[in-house]
C-alpha positions in Angstrom: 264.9 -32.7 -5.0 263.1 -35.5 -3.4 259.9 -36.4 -4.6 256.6 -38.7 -3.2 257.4 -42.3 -4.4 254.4 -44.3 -5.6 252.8 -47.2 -3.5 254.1 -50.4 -4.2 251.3 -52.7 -2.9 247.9 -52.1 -5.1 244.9 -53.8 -4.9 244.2 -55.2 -8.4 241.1 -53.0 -8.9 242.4 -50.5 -8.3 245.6 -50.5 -10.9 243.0 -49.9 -13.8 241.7 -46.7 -12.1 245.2 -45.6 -11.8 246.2 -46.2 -15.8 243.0 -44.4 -16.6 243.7 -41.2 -14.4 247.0 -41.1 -16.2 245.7 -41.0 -19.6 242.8 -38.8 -18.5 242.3 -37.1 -14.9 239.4 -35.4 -15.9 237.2 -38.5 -16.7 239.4 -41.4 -14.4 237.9 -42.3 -10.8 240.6 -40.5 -8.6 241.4 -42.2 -5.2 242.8 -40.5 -1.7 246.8 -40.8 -0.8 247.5 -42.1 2.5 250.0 -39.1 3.4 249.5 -35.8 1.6 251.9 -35.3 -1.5 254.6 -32.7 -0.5 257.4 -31.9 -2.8 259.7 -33.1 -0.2 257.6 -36.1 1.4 257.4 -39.7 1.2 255.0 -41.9 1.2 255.0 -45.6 1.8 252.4 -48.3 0.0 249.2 -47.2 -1.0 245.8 -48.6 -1.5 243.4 -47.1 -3.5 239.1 -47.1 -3.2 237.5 -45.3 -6.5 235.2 -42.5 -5.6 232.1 -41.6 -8.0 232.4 -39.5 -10.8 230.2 -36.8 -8.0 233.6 -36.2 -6.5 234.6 -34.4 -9.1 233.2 -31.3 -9.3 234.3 -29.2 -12.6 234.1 -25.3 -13.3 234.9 -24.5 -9.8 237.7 -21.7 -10.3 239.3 -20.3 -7.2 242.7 -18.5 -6.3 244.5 -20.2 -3.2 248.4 -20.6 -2.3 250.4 -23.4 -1.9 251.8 -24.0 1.8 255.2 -25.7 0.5 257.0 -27.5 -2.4 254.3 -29.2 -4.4 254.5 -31.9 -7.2 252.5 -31.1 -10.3 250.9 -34.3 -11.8 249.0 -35.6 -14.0 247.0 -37.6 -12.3 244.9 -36.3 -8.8 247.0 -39.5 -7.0 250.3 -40.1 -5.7 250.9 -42.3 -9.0 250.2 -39.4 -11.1 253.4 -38.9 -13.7 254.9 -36.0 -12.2 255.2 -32.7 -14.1 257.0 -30.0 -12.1 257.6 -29.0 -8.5 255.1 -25.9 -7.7 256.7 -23.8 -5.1 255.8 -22.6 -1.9 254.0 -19.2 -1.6 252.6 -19.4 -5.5 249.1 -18.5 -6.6 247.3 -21.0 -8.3 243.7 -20.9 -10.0 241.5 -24.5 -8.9 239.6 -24.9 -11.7 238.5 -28.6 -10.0 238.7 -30.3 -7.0 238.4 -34.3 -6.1 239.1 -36.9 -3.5 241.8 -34.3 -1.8 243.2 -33.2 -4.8 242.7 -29.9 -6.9 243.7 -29.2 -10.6 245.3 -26.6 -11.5 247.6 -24.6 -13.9 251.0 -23.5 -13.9 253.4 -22.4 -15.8 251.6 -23.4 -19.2 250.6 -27.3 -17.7 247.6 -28.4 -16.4 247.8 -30.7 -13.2 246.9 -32.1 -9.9 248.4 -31.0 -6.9 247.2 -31.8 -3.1 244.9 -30.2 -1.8 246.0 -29.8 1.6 249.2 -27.6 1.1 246.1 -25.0 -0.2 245.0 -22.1 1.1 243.0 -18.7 1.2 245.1 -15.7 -0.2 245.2 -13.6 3.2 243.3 -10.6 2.7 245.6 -7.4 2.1 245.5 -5.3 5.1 243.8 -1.9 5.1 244.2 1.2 6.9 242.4 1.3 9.9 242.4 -2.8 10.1 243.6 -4.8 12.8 246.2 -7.0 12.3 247.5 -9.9 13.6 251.1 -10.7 13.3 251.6 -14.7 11.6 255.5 -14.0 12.1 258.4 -12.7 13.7 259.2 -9.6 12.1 261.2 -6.5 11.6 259.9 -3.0 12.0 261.4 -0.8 9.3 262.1 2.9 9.3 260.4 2.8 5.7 257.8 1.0 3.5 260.5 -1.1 2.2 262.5 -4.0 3.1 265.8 -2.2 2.3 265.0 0.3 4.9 267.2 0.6 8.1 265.4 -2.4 10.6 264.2 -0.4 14.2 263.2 -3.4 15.9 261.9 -6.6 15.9 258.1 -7.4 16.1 257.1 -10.4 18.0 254.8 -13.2 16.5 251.0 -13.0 18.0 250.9 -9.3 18.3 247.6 -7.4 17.3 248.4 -4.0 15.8 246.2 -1.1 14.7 247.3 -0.3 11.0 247.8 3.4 10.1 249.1 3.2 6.2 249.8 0.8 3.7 252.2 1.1 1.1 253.8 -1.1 -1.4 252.9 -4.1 0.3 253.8 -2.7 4.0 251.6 -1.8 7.1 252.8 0.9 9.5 252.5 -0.1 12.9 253.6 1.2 15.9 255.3 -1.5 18.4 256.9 -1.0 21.8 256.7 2.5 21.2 258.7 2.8 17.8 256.3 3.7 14.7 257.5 2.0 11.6 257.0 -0.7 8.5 256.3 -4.6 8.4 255.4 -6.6 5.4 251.4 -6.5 5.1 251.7 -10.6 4.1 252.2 -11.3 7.2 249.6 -9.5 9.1 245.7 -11.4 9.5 243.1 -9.8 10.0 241.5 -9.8 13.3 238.4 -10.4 13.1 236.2 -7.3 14.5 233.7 -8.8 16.6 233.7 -7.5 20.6 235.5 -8.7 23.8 238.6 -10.0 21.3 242.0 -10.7 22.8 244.4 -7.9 22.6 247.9 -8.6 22.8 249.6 -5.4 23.9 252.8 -5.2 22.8 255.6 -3.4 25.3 257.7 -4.8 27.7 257.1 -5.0 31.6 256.9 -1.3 32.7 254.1 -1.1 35.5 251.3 -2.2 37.2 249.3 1.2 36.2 251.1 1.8 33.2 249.6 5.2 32.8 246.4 4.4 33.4 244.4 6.3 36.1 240.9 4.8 35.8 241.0 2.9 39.6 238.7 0.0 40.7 239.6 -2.8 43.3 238.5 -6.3 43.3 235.5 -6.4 45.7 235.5 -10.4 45.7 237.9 -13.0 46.8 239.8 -15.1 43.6 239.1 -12.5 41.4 239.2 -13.7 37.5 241.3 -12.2 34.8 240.3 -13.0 31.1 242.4 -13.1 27.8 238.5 -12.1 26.0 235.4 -11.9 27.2 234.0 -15.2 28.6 237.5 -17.0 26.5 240.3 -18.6 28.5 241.3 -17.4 32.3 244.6 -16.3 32.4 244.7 -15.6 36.3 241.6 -17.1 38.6 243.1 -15.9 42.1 243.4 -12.2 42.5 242.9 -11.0 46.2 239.9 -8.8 47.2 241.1 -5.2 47.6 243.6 -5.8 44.8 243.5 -2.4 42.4 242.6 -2.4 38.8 243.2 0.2 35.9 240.6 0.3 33.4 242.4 0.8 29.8 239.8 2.6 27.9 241.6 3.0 24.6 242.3 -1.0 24.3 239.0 -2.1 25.4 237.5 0.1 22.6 240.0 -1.8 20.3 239.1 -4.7 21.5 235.1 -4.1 21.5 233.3 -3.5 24.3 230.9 -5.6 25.8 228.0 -4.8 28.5 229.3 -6.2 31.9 232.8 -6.2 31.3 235.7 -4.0 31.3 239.5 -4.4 29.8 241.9 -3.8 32.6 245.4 -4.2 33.8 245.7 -6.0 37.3 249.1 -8.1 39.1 251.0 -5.9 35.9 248.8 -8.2 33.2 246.2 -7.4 31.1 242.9 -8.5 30.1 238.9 -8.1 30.8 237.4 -8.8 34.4 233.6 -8.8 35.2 232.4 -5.4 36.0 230.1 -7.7 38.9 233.6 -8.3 40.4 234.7 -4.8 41.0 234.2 -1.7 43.7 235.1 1.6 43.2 236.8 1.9 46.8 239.2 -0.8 48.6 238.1 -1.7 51.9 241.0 -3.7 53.1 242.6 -2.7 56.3 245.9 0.1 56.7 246.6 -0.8 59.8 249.6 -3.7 60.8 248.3 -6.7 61.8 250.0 -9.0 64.7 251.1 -11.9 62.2 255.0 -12.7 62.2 256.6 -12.5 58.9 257.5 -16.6 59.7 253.5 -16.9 59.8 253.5 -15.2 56.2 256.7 -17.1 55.1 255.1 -20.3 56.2 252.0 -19.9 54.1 252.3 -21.1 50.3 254.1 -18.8 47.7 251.4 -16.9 46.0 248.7 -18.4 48.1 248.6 -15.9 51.7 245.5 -15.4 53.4 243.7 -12.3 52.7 243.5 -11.8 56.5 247.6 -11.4 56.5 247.2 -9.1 53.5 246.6 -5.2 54.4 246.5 -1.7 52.1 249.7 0.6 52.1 247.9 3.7 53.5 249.7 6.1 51.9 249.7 4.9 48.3 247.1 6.1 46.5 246.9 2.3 44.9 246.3 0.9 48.4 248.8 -2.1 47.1 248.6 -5.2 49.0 251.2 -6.0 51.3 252.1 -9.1 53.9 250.9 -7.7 57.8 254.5 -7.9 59.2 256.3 -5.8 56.5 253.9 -2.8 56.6 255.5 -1.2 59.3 259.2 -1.2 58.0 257.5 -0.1 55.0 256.0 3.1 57.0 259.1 3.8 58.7 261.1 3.7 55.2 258.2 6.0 53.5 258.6 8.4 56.4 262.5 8.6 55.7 261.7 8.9 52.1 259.6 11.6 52.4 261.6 13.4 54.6 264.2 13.6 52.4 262.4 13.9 48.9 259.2 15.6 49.9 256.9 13.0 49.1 255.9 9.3 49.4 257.6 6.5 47.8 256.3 5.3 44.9 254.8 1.9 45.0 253.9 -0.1 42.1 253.6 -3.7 43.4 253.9 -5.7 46.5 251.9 -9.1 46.6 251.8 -11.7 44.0 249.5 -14.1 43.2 250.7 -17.7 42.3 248.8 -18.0 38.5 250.1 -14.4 37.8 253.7 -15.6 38.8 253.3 -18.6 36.5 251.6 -16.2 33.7 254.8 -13.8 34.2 257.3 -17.1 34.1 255.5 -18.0 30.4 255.3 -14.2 29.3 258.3 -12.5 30.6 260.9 -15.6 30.5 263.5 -16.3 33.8 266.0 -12.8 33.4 262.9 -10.7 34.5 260.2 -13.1 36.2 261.4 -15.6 39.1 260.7 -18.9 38.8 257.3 -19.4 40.2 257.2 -20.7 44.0 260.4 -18.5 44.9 259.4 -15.0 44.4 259.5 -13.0 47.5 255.8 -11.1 46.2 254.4 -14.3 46.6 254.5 -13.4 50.0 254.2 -10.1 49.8 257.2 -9.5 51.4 258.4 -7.1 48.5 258.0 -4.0 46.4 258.3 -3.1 43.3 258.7 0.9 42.7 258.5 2.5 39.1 260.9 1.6 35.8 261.1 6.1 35.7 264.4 7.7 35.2 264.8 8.8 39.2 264.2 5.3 40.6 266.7 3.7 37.9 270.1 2.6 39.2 271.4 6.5 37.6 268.2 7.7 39.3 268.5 9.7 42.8 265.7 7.9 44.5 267.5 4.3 43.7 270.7 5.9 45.2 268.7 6.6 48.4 267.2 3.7 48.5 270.1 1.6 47.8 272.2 3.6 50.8 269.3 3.4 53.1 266.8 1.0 52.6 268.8 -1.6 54.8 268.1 0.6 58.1 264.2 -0.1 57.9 264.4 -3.8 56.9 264.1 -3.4 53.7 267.4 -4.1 51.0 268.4 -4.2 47.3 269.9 -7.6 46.5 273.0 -7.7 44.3 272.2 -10.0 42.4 270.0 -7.1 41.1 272.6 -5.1 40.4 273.5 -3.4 37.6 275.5 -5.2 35.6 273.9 -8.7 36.6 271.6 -10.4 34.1 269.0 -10.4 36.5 269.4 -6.5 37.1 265.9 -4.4 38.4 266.7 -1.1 39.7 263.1 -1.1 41.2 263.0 -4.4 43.6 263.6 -4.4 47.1 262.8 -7.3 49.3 261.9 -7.4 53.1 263.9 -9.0 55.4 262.1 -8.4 59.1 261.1 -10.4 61.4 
């Protein structure tokens, strides 16, 4: 295994602290390394400054873990004689800490090992905690990594824990309930307005949530925690907005704000910033759909923006493709009895760009080209009827084309890029 080598160019005052903290680490001057000392590092020349005996402070004992392969030596410096290679992930009791280095035991010898590659023992999750995943893992059927894997749990995620056994937390991820190794779960800290990550793939704009407000300002903000990083800073006025209850609860709340999904993403928005009714127009406006086309992607007026009037979401749409849209729900309805089912039309440029970073190129377009950064496209439910088995796809897919309005097929099933539920406009 390869090991730090020692400096070769010492200062000559130096050397003597070095012999000394050979024979004796506990009384010798120690002196900082110029790289920290990793198991598998290497360092190049050294020079050493003693430090005062005040360093070193003794009858400190604490339990921490080492980060990687460590070398146990005798001495707290590169120089030290080694002893034995510490590996990663063990437990070690600091008994004394100096100049970057902490002394410890293991394995019946007493040594020095860097302090860097040392740190806190994670607290073991409890039932009822919220953790925060510091891994890929793999969701188990059963408290046990034996059990039959369900799926795989992505790195970042915040889960509510419900049991712990052995070692495990049962969580439930993307709708699957089941077992991940507690070690590897950190505990969020429960202080309000935190950042939730919820964990699911892209399903809807409303994703069951009924709780309606629209944005009642123009540029409205969308936060990953209260008063922490934007993660989209141009919503339309008019645009809806679910309040999620149960994960801003989770979260904490906070006076003021409210945690919501808006543009299909999720996060908190100031409650200053919202209306309880839309008040953007239903009505087609006289712009072209080459007027809407020319504007940038993502970036339309709100004046060539109006309200579906028959969706109860009043999604935003471009002017020119509302009345193909009418003509199509009319069909639609006559037909199935009831409206089509919208779930989103216009885009916003950041929440393209958050989609690109989130969702990854097979299910967000590359932002700039998508045809809802004009808003000259819908997006209708991921349910059962409106998949490509689904009757109202079939419909759609036979008919859609009379009323300006078609399926792509490079959408098609089969296609790596499928989506049952996209449609694009393609009037004038």
């Amino acid at each position: 295994m390869p090991v730090n080598r020692a400096g070769t160019a010492l200062l000559l005052g130096t050397a003597i602290a070095l012999a000394l903290a050979a024979l004796n680490p506990v009384q010798a001057q120690a002196a900082p390394q110029a790289v920290p000392h990793v198991a598998a590092a290497q360092t190049g020349p050294s020079a050493y400054i003693a430090q005062p005996e005040s360093m070193f402070r003794a009858g400190v004992a604490r339990v921490l873990q080492t980060t990687a392969n460590l070398n146990l030596r005798a001495a707290p410096s590169t120089s030290g004689k080694k002893l034995k290679v510490v590996p990663k992930g063990t437990r070690l009791t600091v008994t004394a800490t100096r100049s970057g280095w902490s002394q410890v035991r293991h394995a019946g010898q007493t040594g020095w090992v860097s302090s860097t590659y040392l740190r806190s023992i994670p607290k073991a999750v409890k039932q009822g905690d919220l953790g925060k995943t510091t891994a890929r893992l793999t969701l188990r059927q059963k408290a046990s990594t034996a059990s039959k894997a369900l799926a795989t749990v992505p790195k970042g995620g915040i889960y509510a824990v419900k049991k712990v056994s052995g070692g495990h937390a049962q969580i439930t991820s993307r709708g699957k309930s089941g077992w991940i190794q507690g070690k590897h779960l950190k505990i969020v800290a429960k202080k309000p307005g935190r950042e939730i990550y919820i964990d699911q793939k892209y399903t809807s704009n409303r994703a069951g949530l009924t709780d309606r407000y629209w944005t009642k300002v123009s540029g409205g903000d969308l936060y990953e925690s209260v008063n922490g990083k934007k993660r989209i800073g141009d919503i339309p006025r008019n645009s809806v907005v679910y309040r999620d209850m149960k994960m801003e609860k989770t979260a904490g709340s906070v006076k003021g704000w409210i945690f919501v999904r808006t543009q299909g993403m999720s996060g908190w928005m100031k409650t200053s910033q919202l209306a309880r009714t839309s008040t953007a127009s239903t009505k087609p406006k006289k712009y072209s759909a080459r007027q809407v086309l020319a504007q940038k992607n993502g970036r339309v007026p709100e004046k060539m923006l109006v309200a579906i009037p028959w969706d109860k979401e009043k999604t935003l749409i471009a002017a020119p493709a509302l009345k193909d849209l009418n003509r199509l729900n009319a069909a639609f309805k006559k037909k199935f009895g009831r409206n089509l089912d919208v779930d989103l039309a216009y885009r916003t440029r950041a929440t393209q760009d958050a989609y690109w970073v989130e969702l990854g190129p097979y299910v967000a377009a590359r932002p700039g080209t998508s045809n809802h950064g004009w808003g000259t496209a819908i997006d209708v439910p991921e349910t059962y009827d409106y998949s490509f088995r689904g009757k109202y796809y079939k419909w759609l897919k036979a008919n859609s084309k009379k009323y300006n309005w078609v399926h792509r097929k490079i959408l098609e099933e089969g296609s790596p890029y499928a989506e049952a539920w996209h449609f694009d406009y393609v009037g004038r």
